[in-house]
C-alpha positions as CSV (number, residue, x, y, z in Angstrom):
1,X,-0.3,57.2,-58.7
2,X,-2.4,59.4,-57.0
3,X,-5.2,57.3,-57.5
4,X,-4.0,54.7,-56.1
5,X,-2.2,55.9,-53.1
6,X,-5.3,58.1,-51.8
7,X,-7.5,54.8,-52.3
8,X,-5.1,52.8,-50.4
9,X,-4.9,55.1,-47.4
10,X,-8.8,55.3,-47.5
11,X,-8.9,51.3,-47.7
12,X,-6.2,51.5,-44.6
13,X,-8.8,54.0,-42.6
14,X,-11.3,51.8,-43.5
15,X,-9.8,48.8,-41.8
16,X,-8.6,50.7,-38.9
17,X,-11.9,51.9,-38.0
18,X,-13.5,48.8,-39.0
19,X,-10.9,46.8,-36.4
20,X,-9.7,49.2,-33.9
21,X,-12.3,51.3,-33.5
22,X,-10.7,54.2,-35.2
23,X,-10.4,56.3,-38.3
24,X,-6.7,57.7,-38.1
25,X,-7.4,60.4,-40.8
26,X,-10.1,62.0,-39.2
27,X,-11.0,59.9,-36.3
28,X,-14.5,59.3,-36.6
29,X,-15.9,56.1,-35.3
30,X,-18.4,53.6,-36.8
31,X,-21.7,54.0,-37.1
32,X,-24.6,52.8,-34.4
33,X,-24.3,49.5,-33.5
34,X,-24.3,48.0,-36.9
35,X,-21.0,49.0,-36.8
36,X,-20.8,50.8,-40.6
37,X,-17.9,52.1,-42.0
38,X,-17.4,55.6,-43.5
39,X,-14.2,55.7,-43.8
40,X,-12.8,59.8,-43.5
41,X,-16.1,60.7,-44.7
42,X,-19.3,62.0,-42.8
43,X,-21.8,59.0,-43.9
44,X,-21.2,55.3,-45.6
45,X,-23.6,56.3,-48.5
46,X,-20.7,59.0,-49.4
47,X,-17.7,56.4,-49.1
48,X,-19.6,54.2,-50.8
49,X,-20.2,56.6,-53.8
50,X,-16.1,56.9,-53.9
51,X,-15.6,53.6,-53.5
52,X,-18.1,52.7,-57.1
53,X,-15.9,55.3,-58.7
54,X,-11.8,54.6,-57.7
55,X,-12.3,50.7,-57.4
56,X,-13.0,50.0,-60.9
57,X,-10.0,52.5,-62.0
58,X,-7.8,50.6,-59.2
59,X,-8.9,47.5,-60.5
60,X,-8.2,47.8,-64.6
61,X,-4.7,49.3,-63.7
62,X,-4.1,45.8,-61.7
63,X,-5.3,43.9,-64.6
64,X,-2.2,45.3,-66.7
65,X,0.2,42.8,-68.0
66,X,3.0,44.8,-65.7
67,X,6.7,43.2,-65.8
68,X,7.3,43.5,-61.9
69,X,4.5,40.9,-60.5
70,X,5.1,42.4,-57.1
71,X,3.8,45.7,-58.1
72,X,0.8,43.7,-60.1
73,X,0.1,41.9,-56.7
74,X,0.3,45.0,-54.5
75,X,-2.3,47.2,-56.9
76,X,-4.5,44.0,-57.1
77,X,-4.7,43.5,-53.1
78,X,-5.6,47.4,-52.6
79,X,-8.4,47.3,-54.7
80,X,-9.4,43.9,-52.8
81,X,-9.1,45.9,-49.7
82,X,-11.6,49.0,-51.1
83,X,-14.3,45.9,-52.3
84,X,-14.2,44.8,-48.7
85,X,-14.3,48.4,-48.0
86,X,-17.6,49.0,-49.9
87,X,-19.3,45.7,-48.4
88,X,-18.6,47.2,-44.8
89,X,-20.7,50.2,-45.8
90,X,-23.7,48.4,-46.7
91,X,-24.9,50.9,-48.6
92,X,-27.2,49.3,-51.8
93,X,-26.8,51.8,-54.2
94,X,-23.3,51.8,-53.5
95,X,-23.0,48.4,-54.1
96,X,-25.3,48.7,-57.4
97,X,-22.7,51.1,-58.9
98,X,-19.9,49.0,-57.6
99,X,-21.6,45.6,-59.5
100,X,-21.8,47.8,-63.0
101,X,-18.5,49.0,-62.5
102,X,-16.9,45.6,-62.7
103,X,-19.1,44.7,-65.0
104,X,-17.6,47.0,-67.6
105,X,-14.0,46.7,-66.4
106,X,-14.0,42.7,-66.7
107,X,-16.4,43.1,-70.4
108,X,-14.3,45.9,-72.0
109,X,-11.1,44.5,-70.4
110,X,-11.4,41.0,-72.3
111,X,-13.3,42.5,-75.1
112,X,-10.3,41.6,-77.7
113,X,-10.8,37.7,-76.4
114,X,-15.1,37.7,-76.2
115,X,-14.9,40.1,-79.4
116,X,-17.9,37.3,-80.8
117,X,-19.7,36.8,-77.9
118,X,-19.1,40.3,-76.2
119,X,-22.4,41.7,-77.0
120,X,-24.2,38.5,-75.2
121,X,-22.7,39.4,-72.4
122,X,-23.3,43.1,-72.5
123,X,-26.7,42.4,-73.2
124,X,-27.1,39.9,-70.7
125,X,-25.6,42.2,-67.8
126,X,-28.0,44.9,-69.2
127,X,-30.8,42.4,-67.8
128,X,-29.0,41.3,-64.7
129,X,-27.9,45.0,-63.0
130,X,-31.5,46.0,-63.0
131,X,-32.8,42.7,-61.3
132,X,-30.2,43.0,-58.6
133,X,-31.4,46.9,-58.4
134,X,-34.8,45.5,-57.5
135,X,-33.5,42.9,-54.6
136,X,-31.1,45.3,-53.0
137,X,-33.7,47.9,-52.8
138,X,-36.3,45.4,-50.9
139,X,-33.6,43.9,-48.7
140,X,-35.7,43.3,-45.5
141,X,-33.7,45.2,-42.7
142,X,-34.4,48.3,-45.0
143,X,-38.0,48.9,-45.3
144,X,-38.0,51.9,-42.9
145,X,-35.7,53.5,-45.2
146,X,-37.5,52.9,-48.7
147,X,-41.0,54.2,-47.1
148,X,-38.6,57.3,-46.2
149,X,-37.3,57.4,-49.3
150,X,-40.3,57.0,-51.1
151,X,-42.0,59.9,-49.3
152,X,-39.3,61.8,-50.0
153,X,-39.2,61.2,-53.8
154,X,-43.2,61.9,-53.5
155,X,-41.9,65.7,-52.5
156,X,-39.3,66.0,-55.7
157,X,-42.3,64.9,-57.7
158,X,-44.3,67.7,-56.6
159,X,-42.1,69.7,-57.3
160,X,-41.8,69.3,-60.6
161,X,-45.2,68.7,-61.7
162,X,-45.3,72.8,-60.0
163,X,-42.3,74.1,-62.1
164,X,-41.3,71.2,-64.7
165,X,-39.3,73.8,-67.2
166,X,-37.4,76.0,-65.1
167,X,-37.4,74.3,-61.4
168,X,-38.0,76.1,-58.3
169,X,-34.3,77.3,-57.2
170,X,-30.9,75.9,-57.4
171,X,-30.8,75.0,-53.3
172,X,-34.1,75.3,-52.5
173,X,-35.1,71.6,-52.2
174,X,-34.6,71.1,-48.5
175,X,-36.6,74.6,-48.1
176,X,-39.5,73.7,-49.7
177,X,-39.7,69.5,-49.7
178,X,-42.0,69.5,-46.4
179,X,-44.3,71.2,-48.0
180,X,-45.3,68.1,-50.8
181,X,-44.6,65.4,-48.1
182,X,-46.7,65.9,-45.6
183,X,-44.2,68.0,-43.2
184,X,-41.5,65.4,-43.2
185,X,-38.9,67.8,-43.0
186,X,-36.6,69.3,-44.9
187,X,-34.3,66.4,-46.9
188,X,-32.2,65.6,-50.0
189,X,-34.0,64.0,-52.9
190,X,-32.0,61.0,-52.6
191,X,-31.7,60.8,-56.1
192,X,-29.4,63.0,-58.3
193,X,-31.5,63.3,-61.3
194,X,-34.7,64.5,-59.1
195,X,-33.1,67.1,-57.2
196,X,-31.7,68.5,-60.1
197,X,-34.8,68.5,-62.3
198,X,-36.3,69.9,-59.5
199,X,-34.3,72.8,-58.2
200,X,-33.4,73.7,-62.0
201,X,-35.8,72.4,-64.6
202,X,-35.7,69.7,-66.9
203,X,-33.2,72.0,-69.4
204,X,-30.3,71.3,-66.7
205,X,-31.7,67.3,-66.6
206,X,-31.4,67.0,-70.1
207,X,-28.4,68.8,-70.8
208,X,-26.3,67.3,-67.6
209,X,-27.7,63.5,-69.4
210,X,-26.3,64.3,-72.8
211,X,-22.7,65.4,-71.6
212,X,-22.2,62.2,-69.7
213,X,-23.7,60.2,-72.2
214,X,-22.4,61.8,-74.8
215,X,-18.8,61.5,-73.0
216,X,-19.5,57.5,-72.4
217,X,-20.3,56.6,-75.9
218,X,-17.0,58.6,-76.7
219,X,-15.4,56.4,-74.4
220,X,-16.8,52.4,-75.3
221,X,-16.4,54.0,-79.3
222,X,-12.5,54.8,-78.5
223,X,-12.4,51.5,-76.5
224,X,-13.4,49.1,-78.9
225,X,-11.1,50.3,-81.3
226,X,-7.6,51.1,-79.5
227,X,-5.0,47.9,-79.2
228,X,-4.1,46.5,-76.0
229,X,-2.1,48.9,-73.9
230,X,-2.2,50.7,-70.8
231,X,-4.1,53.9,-72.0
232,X,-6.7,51.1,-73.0
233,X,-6.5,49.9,-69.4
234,X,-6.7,53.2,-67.8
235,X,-9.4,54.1,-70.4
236,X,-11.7,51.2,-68.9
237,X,-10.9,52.1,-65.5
238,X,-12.2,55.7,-66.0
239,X,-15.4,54.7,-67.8
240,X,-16.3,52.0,-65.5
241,X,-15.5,54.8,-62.6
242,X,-17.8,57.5,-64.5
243,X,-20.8,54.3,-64.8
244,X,-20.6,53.6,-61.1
245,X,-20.9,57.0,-59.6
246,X,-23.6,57.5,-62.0
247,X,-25.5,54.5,-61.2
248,X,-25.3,55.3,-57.2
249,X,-26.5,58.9,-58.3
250,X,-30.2,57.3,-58.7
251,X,-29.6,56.6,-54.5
252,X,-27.8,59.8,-53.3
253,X,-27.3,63.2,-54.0
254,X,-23.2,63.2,-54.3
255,X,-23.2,65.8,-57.2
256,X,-24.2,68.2,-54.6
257,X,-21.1,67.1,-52.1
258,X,-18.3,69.2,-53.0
259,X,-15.5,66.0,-52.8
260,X,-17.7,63.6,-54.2
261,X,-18.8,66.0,-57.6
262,X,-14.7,66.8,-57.8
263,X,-13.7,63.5,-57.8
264,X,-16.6,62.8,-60.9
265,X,-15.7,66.0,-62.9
266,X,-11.9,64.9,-62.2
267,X,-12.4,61.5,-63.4
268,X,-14.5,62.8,-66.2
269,X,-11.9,65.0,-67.6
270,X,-9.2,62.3,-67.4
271,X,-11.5,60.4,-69.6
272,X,-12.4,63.3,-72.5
273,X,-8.2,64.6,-72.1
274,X,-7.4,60.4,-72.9
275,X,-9.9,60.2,-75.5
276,X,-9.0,63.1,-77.2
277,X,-5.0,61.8,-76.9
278,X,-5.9,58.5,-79.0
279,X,-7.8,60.4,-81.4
280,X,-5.2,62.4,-82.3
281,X,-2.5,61.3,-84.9
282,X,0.6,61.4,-83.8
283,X,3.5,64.2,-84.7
């Protein structure tokens, strides 16, 4: 319930501002004249990162067989409302982590029906996510941004190569990324998994890697196996969640924004408490 009444008064800001000219949680206005939506947050890149979590959650809880088709309808058209949401922020690795996202929940959803050709499918979206990566990322009114990006990723590179084991100082990327891109200035890595190789060594990379894995294979393994029923549902929806904020992590640093890495650890704790629940017998 939460969930879902939070997304739906970010979806409602979203439309305000998008239509009005107004954000009435926050009131910030749309950005430039390309007229991009952030919703309450400071930039579109960081509603677009909770957009590729809550939407596929929102959108497995609609695809319950609930009794009252009103209330079916009404969960369905909100997490209509946050897709149109995360178009209007055209932001690509938000979109990315969106596309895996409903990949999973429509795959896992359905897996009981495809249960004999599920794994073609699977396999087949394996192929497809990282083609779509490539033509998002070389979409033409964005080449400015991938030369900055690329410069940028140069720096994180550096830095590593420098101090691969250890890193070179939780928060200390902005302070030192001029210095390996030729005096840029001082920005993000852009990519999750860079910034925090770099700042604290591959030991935090690797370890940070095998939790969330280690907490999604728990997931699809208790997936497979449950019956239908709305823990199943819910299950989906937080997996597919966890896969799309992941995903967008490879554009954006959101682990290091305070909302953003609550609403992952949030979602990810949901996931391990529900996991453990079907895995336990009952009294």
């Amino acid at each position: 319930c939460v969930f879902l009444f939070s997304a739906a008064v970010v979806g409602l800001t979203v439309l305000t501002q998008k239509f009005c000219g107004f954000e009435f949680l926050r009131g910030r206005a749309l950005l430039d004249a390309a007229l991009v939506s952030t919703g309450p947050f400071e930039n579109q890149n960081s509603l677009a990162a909770y957009l590729a979590c809550v939407i596929p959650i929102i959108l497995a809880f609609s695809l319950y067989e609930w009794r009252k088709i009103v209330f079916k309808i009404s969960v369905f058209l909100v997490a209509g409302l946050l897709i149109l949401s995360s178009f209007w922020t055209f932001s690509r690795g938000g979109w990315l982590g969106l596309v895996v996202g409903l990949i999973f929940v429509i795959l896992f959803v359905n897996y009981h029906r495809i249960k004999k050709i599920f794994w073609r499918f699977f396999l087949s979206s394996c192929i497809l996510v990282p083609l779509m990566a490539i033509a998002l990322l070389f979409c033409r009114n964005k080449i400015g941004s991938n030369n900055e990006r690329l410069t940028i990723i140069h720096s994180a590179w550096g830095m590593i190569k420098e101090h691969p084991l250890l890193g070179k100082g939780i928060g200390t990327f902005m302070d030192y990324s001029s210095l390996y891109a030729n005096h840029v200035g001082g920005f993000y890595a852009h990519n999750c998994y860079l910034q925090i190789w770099a700042e604290s060594g591959i030991f935090s990379l690797i370890a940070f890697i095998l939790l969330a894995g280690y907490v999604l294979y728990r997931s699809i393994k208790t997936i497979l196996i449950m019956s239908v029923s709305l823990d199943r549902y819910i299950l989906v929806g937080l997996t597919a969640g966890l896969m799309g904020f992941l995903v967008h992590a490879f554009f954006d640093v959101h682990f290091y924004s305070f909302q953003l890495s609550f609403l992952f650890w949030t979602v990810l704790g949901l996931a391990v408490a529900l996991i453990s629940t079907m895995r336990t017998p009952a009294a």
